[in-house]
C-alpha positions, -999 to 999 in steps of 0.1 A, spaced: -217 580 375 -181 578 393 -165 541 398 -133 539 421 -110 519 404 -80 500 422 -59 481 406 -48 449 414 -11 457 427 -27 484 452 -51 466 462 -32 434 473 -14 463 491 -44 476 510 -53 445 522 -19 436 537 -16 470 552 -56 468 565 -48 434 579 -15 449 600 -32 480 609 -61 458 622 -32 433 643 -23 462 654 -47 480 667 -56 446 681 -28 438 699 -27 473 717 -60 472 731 -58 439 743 -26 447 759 -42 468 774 -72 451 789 -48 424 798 -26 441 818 -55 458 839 -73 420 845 -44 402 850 -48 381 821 -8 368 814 10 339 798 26 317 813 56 329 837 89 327 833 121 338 856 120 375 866 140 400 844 154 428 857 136 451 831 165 484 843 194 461 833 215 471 801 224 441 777 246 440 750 237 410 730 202 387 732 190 363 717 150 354 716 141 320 712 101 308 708 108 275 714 131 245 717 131 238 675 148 270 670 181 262 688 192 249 652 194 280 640 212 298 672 232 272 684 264 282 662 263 316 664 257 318 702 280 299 710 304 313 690 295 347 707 306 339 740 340 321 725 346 355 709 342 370 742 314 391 731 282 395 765 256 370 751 224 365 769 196 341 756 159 344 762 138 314 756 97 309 759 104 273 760 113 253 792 124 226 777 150 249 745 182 235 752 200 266 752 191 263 789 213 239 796 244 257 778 273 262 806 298 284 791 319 312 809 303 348 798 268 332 789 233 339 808 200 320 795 168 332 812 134 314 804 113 346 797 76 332 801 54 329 772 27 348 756 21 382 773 47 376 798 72 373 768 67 400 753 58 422 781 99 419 788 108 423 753 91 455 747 106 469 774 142 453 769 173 475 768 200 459 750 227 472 719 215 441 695 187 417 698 185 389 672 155 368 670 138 344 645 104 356 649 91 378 621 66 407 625 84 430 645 61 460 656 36 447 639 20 417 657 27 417 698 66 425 699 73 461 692 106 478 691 116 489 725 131 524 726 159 514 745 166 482 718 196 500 693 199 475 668 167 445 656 181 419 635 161 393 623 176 357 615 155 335 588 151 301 602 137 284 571 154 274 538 118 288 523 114 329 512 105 355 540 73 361 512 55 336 530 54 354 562 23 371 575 22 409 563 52 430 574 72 403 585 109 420 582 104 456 573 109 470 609 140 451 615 172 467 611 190 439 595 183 405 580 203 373 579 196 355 551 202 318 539 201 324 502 201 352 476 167 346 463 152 368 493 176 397 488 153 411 459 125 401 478 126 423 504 144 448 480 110 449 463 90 450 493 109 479 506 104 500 472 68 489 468 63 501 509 85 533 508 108 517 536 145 525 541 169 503 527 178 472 558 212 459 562 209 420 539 238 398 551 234 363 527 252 339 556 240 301 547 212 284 567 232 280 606 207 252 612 211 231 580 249 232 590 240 220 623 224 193 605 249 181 584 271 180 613 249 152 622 249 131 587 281 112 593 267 95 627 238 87 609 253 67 580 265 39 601 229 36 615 203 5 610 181 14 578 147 11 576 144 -18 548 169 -51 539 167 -45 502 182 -22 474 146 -10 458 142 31 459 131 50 487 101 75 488 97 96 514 61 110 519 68 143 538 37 167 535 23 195 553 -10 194 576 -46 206 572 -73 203 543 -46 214 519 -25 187 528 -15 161 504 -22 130 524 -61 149 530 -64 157 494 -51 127 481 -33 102 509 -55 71 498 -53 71 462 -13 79 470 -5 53 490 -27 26 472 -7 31 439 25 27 456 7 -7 475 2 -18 444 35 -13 427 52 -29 447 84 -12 434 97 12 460 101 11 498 78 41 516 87 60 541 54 84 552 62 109 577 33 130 585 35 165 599 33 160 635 0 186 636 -18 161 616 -21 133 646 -39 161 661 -60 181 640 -66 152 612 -63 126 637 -92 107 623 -75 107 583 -35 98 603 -55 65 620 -75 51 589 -48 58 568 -25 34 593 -50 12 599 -49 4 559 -18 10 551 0 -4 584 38 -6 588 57 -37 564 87 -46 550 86 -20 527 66 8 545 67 23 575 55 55 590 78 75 607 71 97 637 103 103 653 113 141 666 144 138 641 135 137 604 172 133 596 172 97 594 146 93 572 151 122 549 190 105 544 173 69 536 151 83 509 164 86 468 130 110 463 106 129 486 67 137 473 53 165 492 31 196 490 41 229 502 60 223 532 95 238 540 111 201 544 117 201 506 144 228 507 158 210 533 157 179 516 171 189 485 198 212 501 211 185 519 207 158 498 203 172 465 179 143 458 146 150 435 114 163 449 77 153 440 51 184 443 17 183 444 3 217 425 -13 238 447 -28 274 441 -3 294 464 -20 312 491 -11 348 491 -41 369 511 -22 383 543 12 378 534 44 396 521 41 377 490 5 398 481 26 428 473 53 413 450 49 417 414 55 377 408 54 341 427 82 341 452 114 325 442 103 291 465 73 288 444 89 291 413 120 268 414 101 240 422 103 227 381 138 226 391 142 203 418 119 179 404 87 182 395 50 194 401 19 172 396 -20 175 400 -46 153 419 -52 140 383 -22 126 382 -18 107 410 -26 72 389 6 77 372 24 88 403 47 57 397 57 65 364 67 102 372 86 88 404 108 67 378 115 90 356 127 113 383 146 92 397 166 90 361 161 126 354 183 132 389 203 103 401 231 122 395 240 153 412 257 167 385 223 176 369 216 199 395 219 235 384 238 247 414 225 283 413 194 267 426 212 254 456 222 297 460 189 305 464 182 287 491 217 281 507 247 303 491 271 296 515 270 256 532 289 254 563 299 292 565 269 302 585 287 306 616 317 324 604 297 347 581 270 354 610 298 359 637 318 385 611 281 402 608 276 404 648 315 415 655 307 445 627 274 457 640 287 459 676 316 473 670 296 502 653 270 505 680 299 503 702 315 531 690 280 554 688 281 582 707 246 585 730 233 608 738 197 616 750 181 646 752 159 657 777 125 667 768 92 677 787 60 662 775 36 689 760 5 689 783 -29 707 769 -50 728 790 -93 712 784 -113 708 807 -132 680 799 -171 683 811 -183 644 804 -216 654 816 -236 656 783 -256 688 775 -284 704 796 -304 721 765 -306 691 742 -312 710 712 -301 695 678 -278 719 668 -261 720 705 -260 680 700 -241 682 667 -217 705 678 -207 683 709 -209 656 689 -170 665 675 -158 682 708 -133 664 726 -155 649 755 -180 632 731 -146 616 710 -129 605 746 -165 587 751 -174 574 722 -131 558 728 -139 543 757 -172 529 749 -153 514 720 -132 498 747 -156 487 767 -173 465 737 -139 453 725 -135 442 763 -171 427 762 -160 406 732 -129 393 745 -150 382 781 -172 366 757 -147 346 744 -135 337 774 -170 327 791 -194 321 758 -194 281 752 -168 275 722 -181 266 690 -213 283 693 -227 310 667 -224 335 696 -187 331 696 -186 330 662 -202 362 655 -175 379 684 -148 368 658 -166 385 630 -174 414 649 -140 420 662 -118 429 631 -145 451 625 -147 468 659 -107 477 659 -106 488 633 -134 515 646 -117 519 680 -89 526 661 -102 553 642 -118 570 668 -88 568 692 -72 585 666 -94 616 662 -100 618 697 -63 626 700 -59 647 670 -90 667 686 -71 670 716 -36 677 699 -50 709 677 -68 727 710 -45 756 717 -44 755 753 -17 739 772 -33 718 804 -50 690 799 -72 676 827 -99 650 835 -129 657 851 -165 633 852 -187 632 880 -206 596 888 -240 594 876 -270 589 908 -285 556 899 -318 558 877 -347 532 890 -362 537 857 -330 522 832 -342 493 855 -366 485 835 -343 485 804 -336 448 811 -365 444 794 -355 444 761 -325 417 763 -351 397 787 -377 395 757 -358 362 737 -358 346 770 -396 346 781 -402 338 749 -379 302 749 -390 293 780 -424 295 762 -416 274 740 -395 248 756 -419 239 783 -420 205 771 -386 203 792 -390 228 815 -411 228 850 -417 258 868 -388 257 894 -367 250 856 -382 279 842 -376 303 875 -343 292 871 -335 302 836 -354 333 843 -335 342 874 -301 335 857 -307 359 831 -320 385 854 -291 385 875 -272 385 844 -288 417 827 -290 435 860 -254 431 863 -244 444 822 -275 474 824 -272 485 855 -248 477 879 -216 477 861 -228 510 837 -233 527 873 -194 518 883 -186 533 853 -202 567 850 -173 584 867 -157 582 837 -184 568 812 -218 582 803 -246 556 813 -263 569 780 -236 551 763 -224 526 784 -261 513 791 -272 517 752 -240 493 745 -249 469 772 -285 467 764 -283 460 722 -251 437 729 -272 416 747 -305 416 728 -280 403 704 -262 377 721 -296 362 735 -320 367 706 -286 350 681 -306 316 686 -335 328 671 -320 343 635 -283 333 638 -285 307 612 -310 325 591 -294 364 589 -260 370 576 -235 385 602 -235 417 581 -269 422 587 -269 411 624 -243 438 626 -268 467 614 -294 455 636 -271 459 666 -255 491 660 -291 505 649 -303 493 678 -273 511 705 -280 542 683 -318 543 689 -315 537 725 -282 558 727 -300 587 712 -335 584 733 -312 581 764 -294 612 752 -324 631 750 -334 623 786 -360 594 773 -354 570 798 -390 566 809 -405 565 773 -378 541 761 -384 515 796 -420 520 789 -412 505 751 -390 480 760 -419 469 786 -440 470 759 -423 446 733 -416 421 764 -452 421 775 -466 418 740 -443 395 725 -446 372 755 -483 370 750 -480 368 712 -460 336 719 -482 318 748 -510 325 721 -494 311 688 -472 286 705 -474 257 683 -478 220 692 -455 196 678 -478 190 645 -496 154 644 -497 142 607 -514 110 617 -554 107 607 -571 116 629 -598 85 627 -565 65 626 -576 40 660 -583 42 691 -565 48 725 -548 12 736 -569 -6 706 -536 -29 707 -542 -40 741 -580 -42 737 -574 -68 709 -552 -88 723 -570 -93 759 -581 -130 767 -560 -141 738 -532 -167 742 -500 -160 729 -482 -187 710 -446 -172 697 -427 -156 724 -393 -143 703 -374 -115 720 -383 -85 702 -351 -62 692 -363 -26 677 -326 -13 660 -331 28 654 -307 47 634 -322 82 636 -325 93 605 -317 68 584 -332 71 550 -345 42 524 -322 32 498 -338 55 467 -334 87 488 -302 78 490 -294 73 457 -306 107 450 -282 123 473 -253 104 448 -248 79 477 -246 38 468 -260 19 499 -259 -14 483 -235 -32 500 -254 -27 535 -285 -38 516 -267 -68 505 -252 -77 540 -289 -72 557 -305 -98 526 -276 -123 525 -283 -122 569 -325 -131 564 -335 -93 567 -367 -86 543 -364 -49 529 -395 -26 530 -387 -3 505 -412 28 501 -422 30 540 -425 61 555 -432 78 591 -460 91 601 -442 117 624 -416 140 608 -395 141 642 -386 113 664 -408 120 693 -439 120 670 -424 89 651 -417 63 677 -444 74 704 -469 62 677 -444 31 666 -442 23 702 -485 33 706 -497 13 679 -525 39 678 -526 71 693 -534 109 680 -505 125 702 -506 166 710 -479 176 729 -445 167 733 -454 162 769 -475 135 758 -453 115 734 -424 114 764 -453 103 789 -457 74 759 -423 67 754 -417 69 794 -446 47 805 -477 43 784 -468 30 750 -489 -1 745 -461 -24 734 -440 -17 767 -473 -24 783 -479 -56 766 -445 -70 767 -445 -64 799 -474 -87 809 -459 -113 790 -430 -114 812 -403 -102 786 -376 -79 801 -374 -45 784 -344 -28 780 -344 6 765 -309 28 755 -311 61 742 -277 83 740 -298 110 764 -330 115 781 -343 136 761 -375 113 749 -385 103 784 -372 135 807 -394 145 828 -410 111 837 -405 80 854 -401 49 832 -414 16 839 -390 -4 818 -368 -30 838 -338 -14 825 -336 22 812 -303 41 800 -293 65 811 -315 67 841 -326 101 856 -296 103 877 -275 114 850 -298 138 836 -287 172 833 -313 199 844 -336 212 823 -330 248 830 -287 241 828 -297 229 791 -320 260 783 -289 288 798 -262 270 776 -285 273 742 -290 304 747 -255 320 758 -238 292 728 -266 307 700 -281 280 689 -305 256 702 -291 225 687 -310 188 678 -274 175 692 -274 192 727 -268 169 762 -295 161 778 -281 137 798 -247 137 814 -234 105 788 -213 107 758 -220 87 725 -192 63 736 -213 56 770 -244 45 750 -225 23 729 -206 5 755 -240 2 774 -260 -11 737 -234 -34 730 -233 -50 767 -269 -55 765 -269 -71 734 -244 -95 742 -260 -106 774 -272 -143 779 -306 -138 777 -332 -160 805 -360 -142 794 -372 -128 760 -364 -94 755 -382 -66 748 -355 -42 729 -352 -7 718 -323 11 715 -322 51 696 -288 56 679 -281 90 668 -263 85 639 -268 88 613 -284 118 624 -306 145 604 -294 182 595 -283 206 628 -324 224 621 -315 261 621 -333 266 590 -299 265 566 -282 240 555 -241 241 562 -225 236 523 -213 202 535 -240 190 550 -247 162 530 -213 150 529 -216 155 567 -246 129 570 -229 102 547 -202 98 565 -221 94 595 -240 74 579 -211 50 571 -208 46 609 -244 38 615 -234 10 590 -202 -1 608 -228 -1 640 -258 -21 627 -237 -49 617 -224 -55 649 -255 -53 666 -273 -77 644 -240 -101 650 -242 -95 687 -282 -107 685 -275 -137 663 -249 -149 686 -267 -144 721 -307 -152 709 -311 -171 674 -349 -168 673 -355 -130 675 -375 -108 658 -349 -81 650 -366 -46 634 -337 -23 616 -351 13 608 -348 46 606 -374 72 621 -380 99 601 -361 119 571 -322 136 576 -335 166 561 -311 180 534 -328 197 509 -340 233 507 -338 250 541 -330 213 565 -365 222 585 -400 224 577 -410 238 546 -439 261 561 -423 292 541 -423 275 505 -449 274 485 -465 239 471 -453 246 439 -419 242 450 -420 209 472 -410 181 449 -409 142 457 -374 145 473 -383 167 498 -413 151 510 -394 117 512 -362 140 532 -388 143 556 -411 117 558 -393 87 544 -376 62 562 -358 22 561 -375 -7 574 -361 -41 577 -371 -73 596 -359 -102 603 -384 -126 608 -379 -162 629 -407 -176 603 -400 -161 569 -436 -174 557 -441 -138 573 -421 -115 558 -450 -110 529 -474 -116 549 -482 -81 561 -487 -47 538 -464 -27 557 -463 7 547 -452 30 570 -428 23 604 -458 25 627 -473 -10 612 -437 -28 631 -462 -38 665 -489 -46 647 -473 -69 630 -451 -85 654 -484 -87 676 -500 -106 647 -475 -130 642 -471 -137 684 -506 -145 684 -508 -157 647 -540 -137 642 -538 -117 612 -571 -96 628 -548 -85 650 -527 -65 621 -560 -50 603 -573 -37 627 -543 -18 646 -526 -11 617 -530 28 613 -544 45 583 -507 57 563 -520 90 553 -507 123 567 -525 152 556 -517 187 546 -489 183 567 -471 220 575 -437 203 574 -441 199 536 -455 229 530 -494 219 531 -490 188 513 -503 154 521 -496 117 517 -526 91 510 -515 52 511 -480 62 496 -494 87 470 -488 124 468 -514 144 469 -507 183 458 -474 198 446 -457 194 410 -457 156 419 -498 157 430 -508 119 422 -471 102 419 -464 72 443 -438 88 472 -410 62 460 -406 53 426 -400 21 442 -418 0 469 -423 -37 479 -403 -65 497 -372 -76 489 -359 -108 505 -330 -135 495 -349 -176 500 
């Protein structure tokens, strides 16, 4: 047995140098593709691309003018040609007017650096790092790169490659002088010109100090200042640890606070920036500081506490006042720092301008600020070779960087050019791109390495890598579909790359001298028509098994969509091609790319990318090969096949939404039928509260989550608790069709919206008692399809969204999500519209059912994300928040109201999120069944002599007993009550309840909740 070694020095370098190569390979071929769509940044004033500079500088954007400002102006004082480029509209080197000096705003993006890689100048100087590596690359006509550190942190902490193709560096400190002296020996570069000028912008900054000392302070007393500075994301310090930070230094009461957020955290952790100010809101000793300038606040503070964030350098340069670090394990994948023997020289001087701490310590976060603060109140215990590192020579940045520019333009000055003529080689091959006549297997593996089969197989390359980008562009974001595009794509470079390169090193060794380029368009071929059929397959099949949404002109539509869309990838744009592409290739990759893209709802979730990657490239090799071998017919006759089969097999087996209610449970309308000729004596409006999902307090507990403080609120309001209910449907159609029912067997999903829409016995009966019923979901996804008879429905079917719109966007996202809009609403919409209804003056009882989606259960794709717990308590939190303000909205606006809390079914979080059919009994404990079947129940009664009166055991016994106590006839109750037993249910693998006992499984015989029975405060 042989076993590669690679130890861990090369190895950090081969993934450095795989991640460039794959940037830029990347960036090539979508320069490329780009340039021949159209696809630009945005524009910026023309640039005479022929014109010779002398000196630029590039600017990304307006917070780099720091760093240029002294040493261009100081250019065009010395006289030298200066000309600035700026992808920023707004950089105020714009609006510099000095004699000699030209600023051009250059565009962004692809317009940017279309201009720079064709610049022709002596020196360009520039801030941005990865020079010929990422989307800038050296122009030939470009004499001289230099690159100009614009951070008081090392150049390790760049992206891979960062300096080495620039021809000199302009330092701040010495600590990066070894660095790149150690990245150059490890990489085999030449040795790069190292100037060690200072940091130009921190001297731009101190230039500013003076004006600020005479400035208002933030406090008006003499305690010490912390200044809270730290980075963004979820390794941020205020993410990590912000609460438990800012509540010891509430508590203390010892130090003023200044918290200044990185401004990318109002964005991307805007929900963390507005509890956090919402808690801790601005006072006489706090205050959160979101100015542009962080000068003021940095000067105010005797001690910053941060994470990883380049402000501390700055800080303690300009200051020389301690710093607080949060330990963090240094992220090295993909930057210069993987290929250095030890921690960068940022990392490890941190001990040395204060100190480092852990989440553990954040309880004694005060003490360790104090003895900081006496460690360093005087500057004389700073060891100034520290302040070298970072900042060798303060206020000598422009004189040092000006010396640098006179030197290295006075020596390109004096260069002699001169350029030498050359003719490009050209090879004589005659390319034939029409593949072979004979088809014999050896004939097939020798063209298999010829020239024309590796400048095919280059451009069918392309064409996938421009497939992916378009789906980008086109695919819904978010979606699985897109997601797999961004796995696929490293991966697909990097083999476009590979073959790009032996296609030319084929070419380069042929020993003829004329190279040309011939391919003759392919006649069409009415068989590959039928080679839709393949891609088509997933889509017959969901329109099978969505026709619960779909009607017929729905399903023509989706159909027809799809059609268009396959006729357009197989055939039509593989035709356009073939007079320069083979349609055995171009048709193989169109056809597997999208029996991928439209079959990724079906196993996305379930099969690993790697896997799904096999099955597609198996897949364009099979057809590629049968295509090849002039197979079209037998291959169209398979793929007709497998559609027609499969299409069948799915009308055939296509399941109905399973019914786990006995079936000798009652009888159709036996509500109604009891309740004829009877007299009603309590009219209370009725208010039915869902919170889908929303589990009983024990299930809870078992996911590690404490619930007892909405328990408490709901018994200190009246509300009895029925703990160990349960549904009798596992999904909410099932669930509250037969809630609202009071006794139907329901076998479709058609059915349960008809009872949901119209039929349900309770609407029925409300309604002849002259209550107003109101019903708010957040879609229309439990009534589409029918009209409602409910006074007031929301949202009505004027804001649905087709059913065929829905079906297209599943499919082309991935996924075919419990979360997807049926309805053209947001979340905010339904709870505006619940919350005006509720607090409506009522003139009439009501009649009240309103369907939150929150909590919500797991996304159903048959794998649980790792978070996905954690995911459903928070939401649950919010469903919290929620009930309590409905419940005060009702007591406020109708006193006397039966009001019904629950949830409908289980959240499903354990073992796969969906329906256990695949699992054996054995393996289906209590949890699971309650995940699934288990639910809250609370009521409120007007009379409390009621809330024992009833057994309730399961959600569907809510009308029965409300009817009961209308009419106060208990007969009523028995005999509509439905029989609580579900049995050998597939959803839990086979397994059945019986009046709250399990029956089968490694819990066969134990009660479903280990606790059950009313709990209500007199």
């Amino acid at each position: 047995m042989r076993i590669i070694y690679i130890d861990p020095g090369t190895g950090s370098m081969l993934i450095s140098a795989t991640i460039a190569m794959a940037s830029v390979a990347f960036f090539i071929v979508k320069g490329f593709i780009y340039r021949r769509l159209g696809f630009s940044g945005n524009k910026g004033e023309t640039v005479n691309l022929e014109t010779e500079y002398d000196i630029v500088f590039y600017s990304e954007g307006k917070q780099y003018w720091n760093v240029f400002k002294d040493l261009v102006i100081g250019s065009v004082e010395a006289g030298l040609p200066v000309v600035y480029f700026t992808s920023d509209k707004e950089d105020p080197g714009l609006l510099l007017e000095l004699d000699g000096f030209q600023s051009y705003y250059i565009g962004s993006g692809r317009e940017a650096f279309y201009i720079l890689n064709r610049l022709r100048c002596n020196i360009l100087i520039m801030t941005t790092p990865g020079l010929d590596v990422l989307e800038i690359k050296r122009s030939p006509h470009v004499k001289h790169y230099c690159h100009l550190s614009h951070a008081t942190s090392s150049v390790a902490g760049y992206k891979a490659y960062g300096v080495d193709y620039f021809d000199s560096v302009l330092i701040g400190g010495i600590g990066d002088v070894d660095v790149i002296r150690e990245l150059e020996s490890v990489r085999g570069l030449p040795a790069k010109d190292i100037r060690v000028i200072g940091q130009p912008y921190l001297d731009v900054l101190r230039e500013k100090l003076d004006t600020l000392k005479e400035d208002t302070h933030y406090f008006n007393n003499s305690k010490p200042t912390v200044l809270i500075s730290p980075t963004w994301g979820n390794h941020g310090l205020l993410t990590k640890v912000g609460d438990s930070l800012l509540n010891e230094f509430d508590e203390s009461d010892e130090f003023n606070v200044i918290i200044r957020p990185h401004p990318q955290s109002f964005i991307s952790d805007k929900e963390l920036m507005t509890n956090l100010m919402n808690k801790y809101p601005n006072n006489k000793q706090r205050i959160w500081d979101r100015d542009r300038e962080n000068l003021k606040s940095m000067a105010q503070a005797d001690l910053m506490i941060s994470d990883f964030s380049g402000i501390i350098f700055d800080f303690f340069v300009l200051f020389k006042k301690p710093i607080l670090t949060m330990h963090e394990q240094y992220e090295k994948r993909g930057r210069d720092a993987s290929d250095l023997l030890d921690d960068p020289w940022d990392i490890k001087i941190l001990e040395s301008i204060g100190q480092t701490f852990n989440e553990s310590d954040i309880d004694k976060i005060i003490e360790i600020t104090h003895s900081n603060l006496d460690y360093m109140s005087v500057e004389s215990s700073i060891d100034s070779s520290v302040l070298d590192i970072i900042d060798k020579f303060p206020q000598e940045s422009k004189e040092r960087g000006m010396a640098f520019i006179h030197e290295k333009h006075k020596e390109i000055s004096q260069e002699a050019v001169s350029v030498n003529e050359r003719n490009d080689v050209v090879f004589e091959n005659t390319l034939n791109f029409d593949l072979l006549k004979d088809r014999n297997i050896k004939t097939f593996i020798q063209s298999f390495f010829n020239s024309s089969s590796l400048l095919q197989y280059t451009m069918t390359s392309i064409l996938l890598l421009f497939m992916m980008l378009l789906g980008l562009k086109v695919l819904p974001s978010n979606g699985l579909n897109e997601s797999y595009i961004r796995f696929l794509l490293p991966f697909l470079i990097i083999m476009s790359s590979v073959i790009a390169v032996l296609t030319l090193l084929r070419i380069k060794i042929n020993k003829s001298k004329v190279f040309t380029y011939q391919k003759k368009s392919e006649s069409p071929d009415a068989i590959a028509v039928l080679f839709i059929t393949l891609p088509m397959t997933p889509i017959v099949q969901y329109i099978i098994s969505n026709q619960d949404i779909l009607g017929f002109s729905d399903s023509l539509k989706v159909i027809g969509f799809f059609l268009l869309f396959c006729l357009l990838f197989v055939n039509v744009i593989p035709h356009f091609l073939s007079s320069v592409l083979s349609k055995s290739l171009s048709q193989a990759l169109m056809t597997s790319s999208l029996f991928i893209l439209f079959n990724m709802a079906s196993f996305g979730r379930s099969t690993s990318y790697p896997k799904i990657n096999i099955i597609f490239f198996v897949c364009f090799i099979i057809i590629f090969l049968i295509s090849y071998f002039n197979r079209k017919r037998v291959l169209s006759f398979i793929f007709t096949l497998v559609l027609i089969v499969n299409s069948l097999s799915s009308l055939i087996n296509k399941p109905n939404e399973e019914i786990v209610i006995d079936e000798n449970s009652v009888s159709e309308s036996e509500l109604l039928a009891m309740v004829k000729d009877k007299k009603v004596i309590n009219k209370p409006s009725v208010y039915l509260l869902v919170y889908d999902s929303y589990e009983n307090q024990e299930t809870l507990e078992k996911y590690g989550f404490n619930n007892s403080e909405q328990m408490d609120y709901l018994l200190n309001d009246g509300f009895a608790i029925y703990d160990g209910t349960y549904s009798l449907g596992a999904n909410s159609l099932n669930s509250m069709s037969t809630v609202l029912h009071a006794g139907e067997v329901l076998e479709t999903p058609e059915e349960t919206r008809r009872i949901l829409a119209k039929d349900a016995s309770s609407t029925i009966l409300f309604s002849s008692l002259d209550y107003t019923s109101q019903f708010i979901f957040d879609s229309d996804y439990f009534v589409k399809g029918y009209e409602t008879i409910q006074d007031f429905i929301y949202p009505d079917a004027k804001l649905s969204i087709e059913s065929s719109k829905i079906i297209i966007s599943a499919i082309l996202e991935g996924e075919f999500r419990f979360d997807a809009d049926f309805s053209a609403v947001t979340y905010e919409d339904f709870l505006r519209v619940r919350a005006t209804k509720l607090n409506e003056k009522k003139s009439n009882p009501v009649y009240f059912y309103a369907h939150d989606n929150y909590p919500g259960h797991s996304q159903n794709s048959g794998v649980l994300l790792p978070n996905e717990t954690e995911l459903h308590l928070e939401k649950l939190k919010f469903a919290n928040h929620q009930m309590k303000e409905n419940i005060e909205s009702i007591r406020k606006n109708d006193e006397n109201a039966v009001i019904v809390v629950f949830g409908d079914h289980g959240p499903y979080l354990t073992k796969n999120g969906i329906g256990l059919h695949a699992y054996d009994s054995s393996e289906i404990n209590q949890l699971d069944i309650q995940d699934r079947y288990g639910t809250f129940l609370a009521i409120s009664w007007p009379d409390k002599s009621y809330v024992y009166k009833y057994d309730i055991k399961t959600i569907q016994d809510i009308i029965p007993a409300i009817a009961s106590y209308m009419y106060e006839d208990d007969a009523i109750f028995d005999a509509t009550k439905m029989t609580p037993s579900i049995n050998k249910s597939k959803i839990i693998g086979g397994l059945s309840i019986v009046d709250g006992l399990i029956v089968g499984g490694p819990d066969d015989g134990k009660p479903l909740f280990d606790r059950s029975g009313v709990r209500f405060r007199e």
